[in-house]
Structures are given as C-alpha cells and as structure tokens.
C-alpha positions in Angstrom: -69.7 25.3 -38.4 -73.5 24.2 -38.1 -74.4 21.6 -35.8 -76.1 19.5 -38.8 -72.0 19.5 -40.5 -71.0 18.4 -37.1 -72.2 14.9 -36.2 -71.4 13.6 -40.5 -67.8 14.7 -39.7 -67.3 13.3 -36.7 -68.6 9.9 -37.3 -66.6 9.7 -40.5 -63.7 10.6 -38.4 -63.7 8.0 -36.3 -65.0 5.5 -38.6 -62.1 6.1 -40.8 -59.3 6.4 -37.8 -61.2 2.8 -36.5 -60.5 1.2 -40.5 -57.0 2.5 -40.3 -56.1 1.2 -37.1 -55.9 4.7 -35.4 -55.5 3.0 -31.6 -52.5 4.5 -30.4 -50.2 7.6 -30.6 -48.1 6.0 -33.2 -50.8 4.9 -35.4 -52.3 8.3 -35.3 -53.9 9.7 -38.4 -53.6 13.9 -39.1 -56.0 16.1 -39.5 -55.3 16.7 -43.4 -55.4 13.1 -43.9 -58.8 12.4 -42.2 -59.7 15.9 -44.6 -58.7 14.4 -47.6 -61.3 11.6 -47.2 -63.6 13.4 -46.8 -65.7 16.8 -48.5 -64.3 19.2 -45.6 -61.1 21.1 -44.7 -58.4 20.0 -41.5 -59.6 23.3 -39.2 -62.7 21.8 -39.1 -61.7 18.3 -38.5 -59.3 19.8 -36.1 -62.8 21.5 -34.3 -64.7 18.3 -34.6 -61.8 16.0 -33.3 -61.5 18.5 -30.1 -64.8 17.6 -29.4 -64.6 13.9 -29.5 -61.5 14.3 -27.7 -63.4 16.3 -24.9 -65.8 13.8 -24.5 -63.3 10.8 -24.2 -63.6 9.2 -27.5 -60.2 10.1 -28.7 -57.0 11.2 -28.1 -55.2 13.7 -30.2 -51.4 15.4 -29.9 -50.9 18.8 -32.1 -47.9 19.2 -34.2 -46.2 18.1 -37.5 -46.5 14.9 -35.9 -49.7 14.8 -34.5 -53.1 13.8 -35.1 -55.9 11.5 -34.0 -56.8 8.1 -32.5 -59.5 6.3 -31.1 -59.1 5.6 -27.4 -61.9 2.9 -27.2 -62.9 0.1 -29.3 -65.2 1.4 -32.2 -67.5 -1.3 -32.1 -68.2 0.4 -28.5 -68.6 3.7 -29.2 -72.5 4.5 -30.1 -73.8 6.9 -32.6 -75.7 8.6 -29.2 -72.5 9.5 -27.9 -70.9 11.0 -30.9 -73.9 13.1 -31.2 -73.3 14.3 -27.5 -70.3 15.1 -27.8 -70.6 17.2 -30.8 -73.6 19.0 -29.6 -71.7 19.2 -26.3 -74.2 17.3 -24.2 -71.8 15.0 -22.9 
C-alpha cells in the first residue's frame, strides 16, 4: 500500500470510529465495517489500524469479535499525528 492511500484511510478510520462512538472495547467497530464505508478492503484497514494502534491513537482486539476504537478524544487527535503514525514517524 502506497504511502499517499495511507493517511485518506486512516483519517476516515478514525473519523468514522469517532461518529460511531468507537471509545471502548465494546463499542468497537471491525475492520469490514470501517471497509464498507469506505473505497478499500478490511486487510488494508486492518494495516492502517495497526499503525494508529502503534502510535497510541487506538486500540484494537483481533477476532470474530474484534475491531477498533479510539483511545483518545477525536477532537484531540491532529491530522500531524495521523500522518506520523502512518508514515511511521511517530
């Protein structure tokens, strides 16, 4: 995956786990799910969520009943960090 599909994915990501709520294990939101809203597949969310989680911005738990959620306020989390953390400069 090219760095320039990266950063679109991973700020969709979270904006969408931010408007559903995504702030806890229980509210988390899959990978095929955050997929389906947008033009990409769930290995590559699955890629880009790995880095968000890397870089603190996220948690995520595998499994049939796993997925994705923000571990910080998204009204905190700036468009500089996402970009670190998919261009692993974080």
């Amino acid at each position: 995956m090219s760095d320039s599909q990266r950063f679109p994915v991973a700020a969709h990501a979270l904006a969408y786990m931010a408007h559903k709520g995504a702030v806890s294990a229980d509210r988390a939101v899959s990978s095929a799910v955050l997929a389906a809203s947008m033009p990409t597949n769930p290995v590559v969310v699955r890629r880009v969520t790995a880095m968000l989680a890397k870089a603190g911005l996220i948690a995520t738990r595998a499994g049939a009943s796993g997925g994705a959620w923000l571990l910080r306020d998204a009204a905190d989390i700036t468009l500089d960090e996402v970009l670190a953390a998919v261009h692993g400069s974080t």
